[in-house]
gemmi code that builds the backbone of each chain (N, CA, C; Angstrom):
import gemmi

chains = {
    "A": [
        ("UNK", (67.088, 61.849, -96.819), (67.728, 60.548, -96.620), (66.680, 59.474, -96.331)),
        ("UNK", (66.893, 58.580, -97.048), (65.991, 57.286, -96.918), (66.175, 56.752, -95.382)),
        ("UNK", (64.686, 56.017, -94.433), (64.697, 55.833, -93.878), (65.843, 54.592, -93.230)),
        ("UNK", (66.540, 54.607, -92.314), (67.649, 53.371, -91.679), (67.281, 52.149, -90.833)),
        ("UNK", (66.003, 52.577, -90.081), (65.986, 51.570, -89.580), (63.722, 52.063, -88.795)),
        ("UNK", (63.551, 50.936, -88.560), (62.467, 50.805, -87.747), (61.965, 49.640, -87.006)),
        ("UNK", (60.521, 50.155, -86.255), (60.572, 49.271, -85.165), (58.920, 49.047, -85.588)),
        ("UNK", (58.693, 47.505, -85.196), (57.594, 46.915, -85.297), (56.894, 46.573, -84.083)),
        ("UNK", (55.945, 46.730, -82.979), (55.568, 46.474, -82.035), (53.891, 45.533, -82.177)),
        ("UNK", (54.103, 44.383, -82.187), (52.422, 43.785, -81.904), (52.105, 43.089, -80.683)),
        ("UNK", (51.149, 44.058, -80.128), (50.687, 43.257, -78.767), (51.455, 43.657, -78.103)),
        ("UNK", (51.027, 43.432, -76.681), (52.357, 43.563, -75.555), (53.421, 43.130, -75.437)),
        ("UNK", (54.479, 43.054, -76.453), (55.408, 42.455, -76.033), (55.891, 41.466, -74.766)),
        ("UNK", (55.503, 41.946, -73.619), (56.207, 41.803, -72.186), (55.200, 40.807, -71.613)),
        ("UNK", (53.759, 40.688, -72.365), (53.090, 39.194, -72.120), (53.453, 38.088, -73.007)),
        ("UNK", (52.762, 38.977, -74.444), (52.384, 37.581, -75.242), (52.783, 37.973, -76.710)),
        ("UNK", (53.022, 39.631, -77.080), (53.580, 40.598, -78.534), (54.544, 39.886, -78.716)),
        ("UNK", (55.186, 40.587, -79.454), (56.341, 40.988, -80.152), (57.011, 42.278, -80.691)),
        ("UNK", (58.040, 42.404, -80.415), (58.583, 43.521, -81.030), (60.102, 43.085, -82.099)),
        ("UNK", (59.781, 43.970, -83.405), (60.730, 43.365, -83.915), (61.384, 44.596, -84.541)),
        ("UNK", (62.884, 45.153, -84.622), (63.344, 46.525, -84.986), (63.935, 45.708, -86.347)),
        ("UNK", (63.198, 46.212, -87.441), (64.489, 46.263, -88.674), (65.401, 47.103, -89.178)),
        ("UNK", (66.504, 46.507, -89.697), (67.065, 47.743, -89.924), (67.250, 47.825, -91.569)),
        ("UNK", (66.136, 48.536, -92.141), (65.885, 49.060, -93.126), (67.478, 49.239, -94.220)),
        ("UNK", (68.255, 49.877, -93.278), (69.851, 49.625, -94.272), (70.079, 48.901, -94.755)),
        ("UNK", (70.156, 47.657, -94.109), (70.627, 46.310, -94.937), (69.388, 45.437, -95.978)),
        ("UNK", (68.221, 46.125, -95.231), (67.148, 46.057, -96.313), (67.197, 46.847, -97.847)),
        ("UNK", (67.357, 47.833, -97.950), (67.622, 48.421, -99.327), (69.150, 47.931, -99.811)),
        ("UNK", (69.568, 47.538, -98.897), (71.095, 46.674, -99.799), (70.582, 45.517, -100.257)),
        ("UNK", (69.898, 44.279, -99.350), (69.514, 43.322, -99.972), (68.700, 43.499, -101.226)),
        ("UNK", (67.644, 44.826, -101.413), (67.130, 45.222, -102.536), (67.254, 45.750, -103.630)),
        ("UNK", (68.035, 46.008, -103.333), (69.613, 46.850, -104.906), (69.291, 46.131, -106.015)),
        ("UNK", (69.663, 45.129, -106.041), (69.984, 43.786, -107.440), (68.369, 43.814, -107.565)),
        ("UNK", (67.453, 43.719, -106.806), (66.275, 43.404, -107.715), (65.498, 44.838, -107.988)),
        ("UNK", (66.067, 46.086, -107.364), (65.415, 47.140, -107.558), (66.304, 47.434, -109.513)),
        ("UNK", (67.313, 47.155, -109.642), (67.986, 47.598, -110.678), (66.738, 46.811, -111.990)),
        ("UNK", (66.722, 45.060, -111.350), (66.063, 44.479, -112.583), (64.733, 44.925, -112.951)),
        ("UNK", (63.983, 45.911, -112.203), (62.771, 46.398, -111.321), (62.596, 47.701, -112.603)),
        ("UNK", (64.048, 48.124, -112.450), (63.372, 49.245, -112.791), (63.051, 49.057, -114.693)),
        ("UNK", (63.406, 48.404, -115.474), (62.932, 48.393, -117.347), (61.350, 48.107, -116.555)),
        ("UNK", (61.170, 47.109, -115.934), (59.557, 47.328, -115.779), (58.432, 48.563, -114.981)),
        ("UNK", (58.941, 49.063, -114.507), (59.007, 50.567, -113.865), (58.783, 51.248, -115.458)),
        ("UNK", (59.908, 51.446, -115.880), (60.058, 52.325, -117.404), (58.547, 52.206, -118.319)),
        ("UNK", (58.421, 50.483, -118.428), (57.816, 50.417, -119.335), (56.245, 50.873, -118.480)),
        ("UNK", (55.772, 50.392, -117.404), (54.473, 50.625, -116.810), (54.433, 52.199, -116.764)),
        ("UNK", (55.258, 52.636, -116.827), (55.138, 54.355, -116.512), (54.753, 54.991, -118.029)),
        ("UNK", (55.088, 54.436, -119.039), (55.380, 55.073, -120.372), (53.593, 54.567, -120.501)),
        ("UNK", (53.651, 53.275, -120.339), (51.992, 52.609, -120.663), (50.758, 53.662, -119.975)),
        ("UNK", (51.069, 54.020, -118.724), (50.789, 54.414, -118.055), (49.726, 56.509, -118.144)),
        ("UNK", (51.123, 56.977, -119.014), (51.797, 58.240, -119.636), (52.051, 59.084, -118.532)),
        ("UNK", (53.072, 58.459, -117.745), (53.382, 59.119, -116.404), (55.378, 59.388, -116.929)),
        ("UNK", (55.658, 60.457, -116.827), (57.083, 61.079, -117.053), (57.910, 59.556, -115.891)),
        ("UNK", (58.451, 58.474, -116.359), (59.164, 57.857, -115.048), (59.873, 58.422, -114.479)),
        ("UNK", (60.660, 59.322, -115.082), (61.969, 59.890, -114.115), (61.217, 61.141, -113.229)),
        ("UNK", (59.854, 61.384, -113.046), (59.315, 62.459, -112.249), (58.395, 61.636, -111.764)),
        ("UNK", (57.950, 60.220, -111.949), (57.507, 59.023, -111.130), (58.464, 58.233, -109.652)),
        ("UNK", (59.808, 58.309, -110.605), (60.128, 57.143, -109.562), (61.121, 58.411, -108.632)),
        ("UNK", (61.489, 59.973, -109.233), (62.044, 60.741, -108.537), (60.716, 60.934, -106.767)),
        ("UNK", (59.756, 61.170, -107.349), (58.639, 60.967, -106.640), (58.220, 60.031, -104.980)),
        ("UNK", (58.545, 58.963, -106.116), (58.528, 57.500, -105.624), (59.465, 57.812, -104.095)),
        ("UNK", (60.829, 58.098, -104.628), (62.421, 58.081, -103.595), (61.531, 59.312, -102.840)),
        ("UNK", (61.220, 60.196, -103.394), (60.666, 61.340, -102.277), (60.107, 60.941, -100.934)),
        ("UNK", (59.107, 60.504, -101.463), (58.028, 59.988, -100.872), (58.709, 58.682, -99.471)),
        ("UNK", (59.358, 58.071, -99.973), (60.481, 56.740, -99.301), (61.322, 57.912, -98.124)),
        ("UNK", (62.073, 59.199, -98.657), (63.024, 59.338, -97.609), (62.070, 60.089, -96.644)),
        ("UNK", (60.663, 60.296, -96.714), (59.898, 61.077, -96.147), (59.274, 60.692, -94.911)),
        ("UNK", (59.738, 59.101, -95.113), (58.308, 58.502, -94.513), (59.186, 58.439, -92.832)),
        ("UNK", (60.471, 58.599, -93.076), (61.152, 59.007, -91.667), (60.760, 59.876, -90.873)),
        ("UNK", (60.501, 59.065, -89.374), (60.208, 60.570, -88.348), (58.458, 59.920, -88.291)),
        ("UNK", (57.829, 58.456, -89.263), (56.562, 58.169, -89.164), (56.315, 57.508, -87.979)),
        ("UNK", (55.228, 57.948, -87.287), (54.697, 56.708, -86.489), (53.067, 56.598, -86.446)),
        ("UNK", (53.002, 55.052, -85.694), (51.768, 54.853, -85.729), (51.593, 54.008, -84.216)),
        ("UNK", (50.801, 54.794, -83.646), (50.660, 53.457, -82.205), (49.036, 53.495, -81.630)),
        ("UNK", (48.541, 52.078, -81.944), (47.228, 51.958, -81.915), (47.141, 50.909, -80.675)),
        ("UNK", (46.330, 51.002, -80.354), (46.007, 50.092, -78.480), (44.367, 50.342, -77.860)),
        ("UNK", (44.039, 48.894, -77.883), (42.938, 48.998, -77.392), (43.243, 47.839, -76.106)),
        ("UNK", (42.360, 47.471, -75.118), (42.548, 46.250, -74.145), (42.910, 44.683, -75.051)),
        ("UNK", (42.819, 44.668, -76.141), (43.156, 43.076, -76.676), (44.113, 43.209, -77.459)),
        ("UNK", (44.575, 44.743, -78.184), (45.695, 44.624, -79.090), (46.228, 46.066, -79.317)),
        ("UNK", (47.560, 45.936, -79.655), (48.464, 47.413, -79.233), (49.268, 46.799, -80.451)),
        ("UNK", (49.626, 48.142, -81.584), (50.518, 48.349, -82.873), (51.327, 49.378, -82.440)),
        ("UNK", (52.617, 49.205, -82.896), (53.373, 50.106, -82.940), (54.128, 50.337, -84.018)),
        ("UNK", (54.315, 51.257, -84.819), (55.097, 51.412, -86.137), (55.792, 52.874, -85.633)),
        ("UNK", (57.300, 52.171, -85.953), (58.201, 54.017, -85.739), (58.935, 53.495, -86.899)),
        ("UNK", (58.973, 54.719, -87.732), (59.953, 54.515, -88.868), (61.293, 55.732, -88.334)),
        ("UNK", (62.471, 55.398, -88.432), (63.387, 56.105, -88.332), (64.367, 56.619, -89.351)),
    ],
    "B": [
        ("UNK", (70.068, 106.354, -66.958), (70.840, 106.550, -67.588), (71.701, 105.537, -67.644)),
        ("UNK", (71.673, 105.017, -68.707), (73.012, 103.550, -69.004), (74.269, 104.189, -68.474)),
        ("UNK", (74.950, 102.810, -68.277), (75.536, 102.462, -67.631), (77.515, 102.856, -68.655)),
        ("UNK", (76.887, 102.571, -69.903), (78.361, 103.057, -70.877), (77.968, 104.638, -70.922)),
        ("UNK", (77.306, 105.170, -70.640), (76.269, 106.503, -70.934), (76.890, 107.372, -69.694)),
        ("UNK", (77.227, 106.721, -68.971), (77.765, 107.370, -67.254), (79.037, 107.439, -67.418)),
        ("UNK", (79.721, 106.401, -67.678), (81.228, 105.718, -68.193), (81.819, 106.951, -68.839)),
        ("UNK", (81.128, 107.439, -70.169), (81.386, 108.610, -70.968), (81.735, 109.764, -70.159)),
        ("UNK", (80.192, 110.151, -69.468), (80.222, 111.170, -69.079), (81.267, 112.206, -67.941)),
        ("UNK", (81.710, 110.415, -67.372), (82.783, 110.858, -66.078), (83.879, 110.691, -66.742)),
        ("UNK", (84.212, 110.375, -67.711), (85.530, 110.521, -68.730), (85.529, 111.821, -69.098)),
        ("UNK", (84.495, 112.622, -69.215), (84.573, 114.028, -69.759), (84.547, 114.485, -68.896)),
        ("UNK", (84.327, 114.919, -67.562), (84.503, 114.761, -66.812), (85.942, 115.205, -65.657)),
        ("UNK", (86.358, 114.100, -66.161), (87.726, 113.616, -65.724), (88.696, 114.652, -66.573)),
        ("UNK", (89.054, 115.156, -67.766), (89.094, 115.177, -68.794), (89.558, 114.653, -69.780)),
        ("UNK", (89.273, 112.938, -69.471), (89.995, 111.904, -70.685), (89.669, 112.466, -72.189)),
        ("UNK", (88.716, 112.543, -72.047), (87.839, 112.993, -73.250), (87.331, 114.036, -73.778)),
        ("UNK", (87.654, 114.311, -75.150), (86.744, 116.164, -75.060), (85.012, 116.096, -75.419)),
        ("UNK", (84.789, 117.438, -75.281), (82.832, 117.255, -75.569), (83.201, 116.663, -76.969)),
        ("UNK", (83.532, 116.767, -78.197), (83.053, 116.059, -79.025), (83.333, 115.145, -79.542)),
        ("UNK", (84.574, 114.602, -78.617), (84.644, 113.052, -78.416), (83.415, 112.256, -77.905)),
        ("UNK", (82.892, 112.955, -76.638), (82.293, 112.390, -76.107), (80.491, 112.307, -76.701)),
        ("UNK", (80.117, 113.238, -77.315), (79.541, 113.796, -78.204), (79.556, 112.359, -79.413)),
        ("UNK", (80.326, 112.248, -79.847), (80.259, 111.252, -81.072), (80.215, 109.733, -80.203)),
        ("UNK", (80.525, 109.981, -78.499), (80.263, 108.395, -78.393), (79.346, 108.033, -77.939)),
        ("UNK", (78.290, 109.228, -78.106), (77.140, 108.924, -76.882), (76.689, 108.864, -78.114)),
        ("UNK", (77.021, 109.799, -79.227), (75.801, 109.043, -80.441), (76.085, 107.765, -81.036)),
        ("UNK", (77.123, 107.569, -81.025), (77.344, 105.998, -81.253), (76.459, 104.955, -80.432)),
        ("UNK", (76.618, 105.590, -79.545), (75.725, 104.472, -78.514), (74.382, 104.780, -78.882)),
        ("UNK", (73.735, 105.394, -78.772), (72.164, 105.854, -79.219), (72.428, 105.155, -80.545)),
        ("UNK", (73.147, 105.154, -81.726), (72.541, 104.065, -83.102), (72.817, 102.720, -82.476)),
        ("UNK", (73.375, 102.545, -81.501), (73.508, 100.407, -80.929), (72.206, 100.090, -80.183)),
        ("UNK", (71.921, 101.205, -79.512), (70.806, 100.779, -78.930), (69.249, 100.158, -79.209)),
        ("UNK", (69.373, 101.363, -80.296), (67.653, 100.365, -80.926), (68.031, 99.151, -81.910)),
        ("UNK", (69.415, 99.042, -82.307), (69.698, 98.268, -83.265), (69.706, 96.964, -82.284)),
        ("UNK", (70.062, 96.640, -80.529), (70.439, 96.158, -79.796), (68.496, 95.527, -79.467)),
        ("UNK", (68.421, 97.084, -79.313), (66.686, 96.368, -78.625), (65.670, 95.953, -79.619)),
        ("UNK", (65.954, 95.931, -81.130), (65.662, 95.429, -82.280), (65.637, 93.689, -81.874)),
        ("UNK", (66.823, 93.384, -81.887), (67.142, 91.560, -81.968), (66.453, 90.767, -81.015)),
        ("UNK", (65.629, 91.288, -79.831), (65.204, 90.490, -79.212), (63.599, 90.379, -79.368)),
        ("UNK", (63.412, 91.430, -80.199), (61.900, 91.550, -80.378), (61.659, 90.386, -81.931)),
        ("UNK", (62.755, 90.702, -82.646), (62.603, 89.531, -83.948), (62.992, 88.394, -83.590)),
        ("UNK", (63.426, 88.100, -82.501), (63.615, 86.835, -81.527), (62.211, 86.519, -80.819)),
        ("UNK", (61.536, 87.104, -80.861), (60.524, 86.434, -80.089), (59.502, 85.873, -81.195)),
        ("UNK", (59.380, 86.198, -82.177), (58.389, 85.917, -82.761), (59.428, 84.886, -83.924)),
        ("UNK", (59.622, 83.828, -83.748), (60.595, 83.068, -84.478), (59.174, 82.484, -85.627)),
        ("UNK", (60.132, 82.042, -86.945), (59.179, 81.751, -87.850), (58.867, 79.987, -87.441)),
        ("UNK", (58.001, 79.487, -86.949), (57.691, 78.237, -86.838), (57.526, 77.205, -87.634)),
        ("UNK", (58.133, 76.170, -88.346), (57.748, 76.066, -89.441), (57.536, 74.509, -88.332)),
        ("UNK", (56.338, 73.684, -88.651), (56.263, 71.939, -88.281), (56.519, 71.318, -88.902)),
        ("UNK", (56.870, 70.313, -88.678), (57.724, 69.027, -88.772), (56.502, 68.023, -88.693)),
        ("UNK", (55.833, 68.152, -88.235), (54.617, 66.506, -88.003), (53.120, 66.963, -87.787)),
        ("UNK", (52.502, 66.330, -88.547), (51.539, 66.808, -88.297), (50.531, 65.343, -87.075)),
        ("UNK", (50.239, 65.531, -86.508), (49.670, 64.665, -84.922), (48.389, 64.678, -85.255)),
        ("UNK", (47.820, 63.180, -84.833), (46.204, 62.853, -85.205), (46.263, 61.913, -84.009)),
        ("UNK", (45.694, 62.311, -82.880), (45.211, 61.733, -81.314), (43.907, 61.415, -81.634)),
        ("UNK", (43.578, 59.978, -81.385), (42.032, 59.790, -81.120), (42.022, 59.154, -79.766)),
        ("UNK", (41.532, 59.204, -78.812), (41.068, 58.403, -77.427), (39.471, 57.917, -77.323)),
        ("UNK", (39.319, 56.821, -77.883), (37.504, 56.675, -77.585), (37.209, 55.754, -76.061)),
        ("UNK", (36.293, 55.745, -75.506), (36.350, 55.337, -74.429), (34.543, 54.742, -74.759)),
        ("UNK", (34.532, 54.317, -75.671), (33.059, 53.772, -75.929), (32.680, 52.942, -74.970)),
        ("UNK", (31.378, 52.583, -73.847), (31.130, 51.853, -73.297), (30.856, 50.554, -73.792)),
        ("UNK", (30.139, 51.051, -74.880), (29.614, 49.852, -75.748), (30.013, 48.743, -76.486)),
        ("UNK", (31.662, 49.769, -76.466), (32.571, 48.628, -77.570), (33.326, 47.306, -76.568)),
        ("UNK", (33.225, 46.262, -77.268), (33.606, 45.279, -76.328), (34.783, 45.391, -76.340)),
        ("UNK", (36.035, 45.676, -76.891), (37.522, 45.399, -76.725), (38.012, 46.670, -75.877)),
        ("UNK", (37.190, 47.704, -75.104), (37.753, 48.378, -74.254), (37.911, 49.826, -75.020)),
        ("UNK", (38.554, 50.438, -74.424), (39.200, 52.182, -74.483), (39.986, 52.122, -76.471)),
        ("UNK", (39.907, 52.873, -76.962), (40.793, 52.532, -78.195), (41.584, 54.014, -78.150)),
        ("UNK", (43.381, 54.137, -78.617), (43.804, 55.011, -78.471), (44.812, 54.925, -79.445)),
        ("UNK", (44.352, 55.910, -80.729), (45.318, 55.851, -81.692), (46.110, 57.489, -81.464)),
        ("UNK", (47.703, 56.937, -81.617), (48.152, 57.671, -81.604), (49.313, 58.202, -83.243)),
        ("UNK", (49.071, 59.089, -84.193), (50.153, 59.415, -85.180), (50.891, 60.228, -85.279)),
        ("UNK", (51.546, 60.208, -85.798), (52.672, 61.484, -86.193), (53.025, 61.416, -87.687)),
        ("UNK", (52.334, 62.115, -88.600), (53.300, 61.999, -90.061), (53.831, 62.966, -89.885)),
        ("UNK", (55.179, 62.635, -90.944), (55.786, 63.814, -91.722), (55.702, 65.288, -92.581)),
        ("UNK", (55.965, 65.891, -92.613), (54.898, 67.282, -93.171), (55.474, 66.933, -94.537)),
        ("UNK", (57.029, 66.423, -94.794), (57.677, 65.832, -95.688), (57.034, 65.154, -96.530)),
        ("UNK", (56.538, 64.408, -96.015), (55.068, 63.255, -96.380), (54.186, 63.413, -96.979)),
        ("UNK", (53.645, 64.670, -96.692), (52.130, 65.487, -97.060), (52.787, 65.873, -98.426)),
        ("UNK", (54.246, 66.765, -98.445), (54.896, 67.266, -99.432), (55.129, 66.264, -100.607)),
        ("UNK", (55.766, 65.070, -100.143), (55.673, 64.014, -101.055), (54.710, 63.204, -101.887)),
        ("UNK", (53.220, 63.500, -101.300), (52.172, 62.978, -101.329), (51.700, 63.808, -102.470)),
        ("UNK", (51.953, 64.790, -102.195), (50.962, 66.017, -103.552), (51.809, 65.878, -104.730)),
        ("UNK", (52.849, 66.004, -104.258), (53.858, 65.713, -105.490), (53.277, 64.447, -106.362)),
        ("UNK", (53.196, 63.394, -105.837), (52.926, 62.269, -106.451), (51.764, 62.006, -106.925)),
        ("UNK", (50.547, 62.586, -106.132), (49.370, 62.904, -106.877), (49.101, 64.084, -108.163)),
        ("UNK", (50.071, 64.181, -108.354), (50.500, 65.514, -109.714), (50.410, 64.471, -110.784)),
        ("UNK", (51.111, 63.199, -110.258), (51.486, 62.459, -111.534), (50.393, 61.198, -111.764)),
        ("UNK", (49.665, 61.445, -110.933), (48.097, 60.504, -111.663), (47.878, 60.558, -112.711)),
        ("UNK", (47.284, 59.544, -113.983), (46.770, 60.250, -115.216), (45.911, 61.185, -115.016)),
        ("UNK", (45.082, 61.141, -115.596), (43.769, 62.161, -115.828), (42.872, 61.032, -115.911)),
        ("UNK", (42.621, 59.865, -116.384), (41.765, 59.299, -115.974), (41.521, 58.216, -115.089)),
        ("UNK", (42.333, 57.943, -113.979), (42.474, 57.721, -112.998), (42.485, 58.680, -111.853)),
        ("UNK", (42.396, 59.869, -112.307), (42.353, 60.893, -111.403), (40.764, 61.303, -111.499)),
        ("UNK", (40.095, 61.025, -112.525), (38.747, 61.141, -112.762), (37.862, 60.142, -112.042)),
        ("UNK", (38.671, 59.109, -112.054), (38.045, 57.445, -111.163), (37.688, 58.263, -109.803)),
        ("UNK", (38.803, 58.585, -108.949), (39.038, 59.074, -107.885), (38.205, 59.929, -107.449)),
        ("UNK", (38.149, 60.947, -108.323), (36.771, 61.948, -107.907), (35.718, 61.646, -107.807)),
        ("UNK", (35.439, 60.656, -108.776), (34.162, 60.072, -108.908), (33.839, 59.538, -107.666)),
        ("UNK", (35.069, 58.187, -107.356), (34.357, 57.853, -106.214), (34.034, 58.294, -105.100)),
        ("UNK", (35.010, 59.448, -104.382), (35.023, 60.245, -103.954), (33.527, 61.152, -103.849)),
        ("UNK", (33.356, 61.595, -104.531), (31.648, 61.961, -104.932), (30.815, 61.195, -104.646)),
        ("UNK", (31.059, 59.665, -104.571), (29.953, 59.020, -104.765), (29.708, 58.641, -103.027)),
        ("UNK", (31.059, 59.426, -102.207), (31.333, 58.823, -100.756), (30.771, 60.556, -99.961)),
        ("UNK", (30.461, 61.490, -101.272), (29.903, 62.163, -100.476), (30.909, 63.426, -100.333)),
        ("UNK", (31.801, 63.318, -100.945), (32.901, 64.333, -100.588), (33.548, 65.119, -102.380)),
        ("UNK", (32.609, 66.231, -102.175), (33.173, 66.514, -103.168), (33.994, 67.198, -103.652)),
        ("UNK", (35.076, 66.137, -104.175), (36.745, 66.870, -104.000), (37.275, 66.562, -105.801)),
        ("UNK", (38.444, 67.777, -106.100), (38.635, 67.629, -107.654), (40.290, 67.380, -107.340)),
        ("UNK", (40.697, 66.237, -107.685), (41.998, 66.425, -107.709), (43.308, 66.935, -108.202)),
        ("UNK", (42.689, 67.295, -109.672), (43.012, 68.231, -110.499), (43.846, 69.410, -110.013)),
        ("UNK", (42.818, 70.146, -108.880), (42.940, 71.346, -108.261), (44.016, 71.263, -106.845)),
        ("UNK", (44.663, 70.105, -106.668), (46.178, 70.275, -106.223), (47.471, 70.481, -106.924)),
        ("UNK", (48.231, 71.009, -106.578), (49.080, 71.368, -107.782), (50.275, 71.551, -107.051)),
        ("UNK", (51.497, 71.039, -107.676), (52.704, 71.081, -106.868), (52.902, 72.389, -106.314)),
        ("UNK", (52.777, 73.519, -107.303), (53.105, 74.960, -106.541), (52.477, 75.609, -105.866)),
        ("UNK", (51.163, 75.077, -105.545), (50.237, 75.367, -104.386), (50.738, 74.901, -103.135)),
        ("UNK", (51.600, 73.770, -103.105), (52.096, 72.781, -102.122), (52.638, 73.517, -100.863)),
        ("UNK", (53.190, 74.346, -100.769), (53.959, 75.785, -99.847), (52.611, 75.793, -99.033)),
        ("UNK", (51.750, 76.440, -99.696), (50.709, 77.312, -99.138), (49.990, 76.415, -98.830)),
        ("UNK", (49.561, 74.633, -99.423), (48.915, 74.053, -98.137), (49.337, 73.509, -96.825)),
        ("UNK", (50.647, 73.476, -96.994), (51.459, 72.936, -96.195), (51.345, 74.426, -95.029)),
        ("UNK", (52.075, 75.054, -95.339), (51.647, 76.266, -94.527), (50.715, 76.562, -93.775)),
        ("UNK", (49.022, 76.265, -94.466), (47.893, 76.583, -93.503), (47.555, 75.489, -92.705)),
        ("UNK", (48.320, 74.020, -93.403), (48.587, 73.070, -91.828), (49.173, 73.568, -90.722)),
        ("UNK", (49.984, 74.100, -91.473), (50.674, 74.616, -89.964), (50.124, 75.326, -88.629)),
        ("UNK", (49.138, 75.834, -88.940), (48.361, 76.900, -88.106), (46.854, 75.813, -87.831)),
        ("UNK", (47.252, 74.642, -87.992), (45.720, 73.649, -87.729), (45.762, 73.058, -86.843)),
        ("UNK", (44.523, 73.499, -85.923), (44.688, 72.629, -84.594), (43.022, 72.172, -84.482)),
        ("UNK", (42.537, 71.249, -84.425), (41.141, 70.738, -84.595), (41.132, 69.948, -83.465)),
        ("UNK", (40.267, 70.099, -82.348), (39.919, 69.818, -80.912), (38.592, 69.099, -81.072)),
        ("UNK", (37.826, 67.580, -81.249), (36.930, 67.537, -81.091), (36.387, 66.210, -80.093)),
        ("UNK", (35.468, 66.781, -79.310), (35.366, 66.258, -77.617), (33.841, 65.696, -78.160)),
        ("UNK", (33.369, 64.359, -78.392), (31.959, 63.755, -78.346), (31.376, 63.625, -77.144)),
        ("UNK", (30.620, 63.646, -76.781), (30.405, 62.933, -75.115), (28.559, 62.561, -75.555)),
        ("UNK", (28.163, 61.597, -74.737), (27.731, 61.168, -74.385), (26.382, 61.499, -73.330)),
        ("UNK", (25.404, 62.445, -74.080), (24.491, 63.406, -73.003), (23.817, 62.643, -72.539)),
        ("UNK", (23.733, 61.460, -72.731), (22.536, 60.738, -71.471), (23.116, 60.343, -70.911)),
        ("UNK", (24.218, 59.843, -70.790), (24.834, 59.151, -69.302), (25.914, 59.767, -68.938)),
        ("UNK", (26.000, 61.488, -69.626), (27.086, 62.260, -69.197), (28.519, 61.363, -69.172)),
        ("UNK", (29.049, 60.548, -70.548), (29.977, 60.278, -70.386), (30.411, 60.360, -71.521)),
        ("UNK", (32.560, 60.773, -71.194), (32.908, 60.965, -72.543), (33.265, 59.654, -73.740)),
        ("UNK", (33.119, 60.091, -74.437), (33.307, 58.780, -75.206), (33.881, 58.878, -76.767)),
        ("UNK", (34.487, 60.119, -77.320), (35.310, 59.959, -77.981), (36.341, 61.620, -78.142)),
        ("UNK", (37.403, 61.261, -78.542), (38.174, 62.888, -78.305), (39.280, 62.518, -79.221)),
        ("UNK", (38.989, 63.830, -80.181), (40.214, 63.130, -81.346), (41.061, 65.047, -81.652)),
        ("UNK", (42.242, 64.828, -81.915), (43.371, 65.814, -81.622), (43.686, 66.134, -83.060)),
        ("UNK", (43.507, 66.922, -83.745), (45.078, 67.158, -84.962), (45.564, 68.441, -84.762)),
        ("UNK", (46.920, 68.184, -84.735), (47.606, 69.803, -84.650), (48.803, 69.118, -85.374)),
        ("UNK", (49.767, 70.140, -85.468), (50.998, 70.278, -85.891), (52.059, 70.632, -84.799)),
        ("UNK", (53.137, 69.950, -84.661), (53.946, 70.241, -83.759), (55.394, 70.448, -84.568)),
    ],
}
model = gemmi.Model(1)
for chain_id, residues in chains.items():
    chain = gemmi.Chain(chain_id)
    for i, (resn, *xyz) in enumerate(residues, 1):
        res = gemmi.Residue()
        res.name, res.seqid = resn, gemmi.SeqId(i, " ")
        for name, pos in zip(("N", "CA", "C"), xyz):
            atom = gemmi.Atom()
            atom.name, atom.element = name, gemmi.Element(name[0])
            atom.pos, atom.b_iso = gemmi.Position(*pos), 0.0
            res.add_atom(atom)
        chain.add_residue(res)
    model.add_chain(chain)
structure = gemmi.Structure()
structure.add_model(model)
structure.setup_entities()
């Protein structure tokens, strides 16, 4: 299952960061209509390419519902990242 | 002497039961038993399979001006799985770029030689990877970098 939602953390929030949670759901809905027009150019770069598309972009979705369960949290004294994909 | 093993015996005993009633229930019980003390021994050794593979670095460089640095990751093993997959579908000469540069960074790796159905078996000997490495600092006896990968 494709990832639903995640969280963005820069800086300390609680001084001077930000934290911002998206929710990835309504992101791949807003992306529907241009992923559809997306994909004849997908087709054609893959064929140019000589990559099988339908074992490219099957790939592609793999790779997307995978990335759930990712994180990343980096922090030193001047700056702190946080990436959780859910 | 168990405890259904006694149960029997004072039933025969008693004379609820004849000897080769009792006879067929004590062997009944003797085939439950190792079949019984079987399940907890294949219970202990459960097959582990991970879920994430973890990359801890903590540097504590004196030298560096922005302080302590502490990266912490977690990928997906899913990830790793998805990753080989997709490097299957490189051309061949873009997969040749890669090596090259690769080579030219000192690392000499063929990409060729990943292959989706190998994918099990690298994923697998992640599993059993735990790499501990502690830098320190012998002249002023201090530590100063410590980086983690295991699988959890």
């Amino acid at each position: 299952m494709i990832p639903v939602a995640g969280t963005v953390r820069i800086g300390d929030y609680r001084v001077h960061g930000f934290r911002l949670s998206i929710p990835f759901l309504l992101l791949w809905i807003l992306l529907l209509p241009l992923l559809v027009l997306a994909v004849p150019v997908l087709f054609i770069a893959c064929l140019i390419a000589r990559v099988n598309p339908f074992k490219g972009v099957a790939a592609l979705l793999q790779m997307l519902a995978a990335l759930k369960g990712t994180r990343l949290d980096v922090e030193n004294d001047y700056f702190s990242l946080l990436l959780n994909i859910f | 002497m168990s405890e259904t093993r006694r149960q029997v015996l004072e039933m025969l005993a008693a004379g609820k039961i004849t000897a080769e009633e009792a006879d067929r229930l004590i062997a009944a019980l003797e085939r439950d038993i190792p079949a019984a003390a079987a399940q907890p021994e294949a219970g202990t050794r459960p097959s582990f399979k991970a879920k994430y593979l973890r990359v801890i670095v903590e540097s504590d460089d004196p030298n560096e001006s922005h302080g302590p640095v502490k990266v912490n990751t977690r990928v997906p093993m899913q990830l790793l799985r998805a990753g080989v997959k997709l490097a299957a579908l490189i051309p061949p000469q873009a997969r040749n770029h890669v090596d090259q540069a690769l080579h030219d960074q000192g690392i000499p790796f063929d990409m060729s030689q990943i292959k989706p159905e190998n994918l099990e078996e690298i994923v697998d000997q992640l599993t059993d990877l735990t790499v501990d490495v502690d830098v320190n600092d012998l002249d002023h006896k201090k530590q100063k970098v410590k980086v983690k990968v295991f699988c959890e």
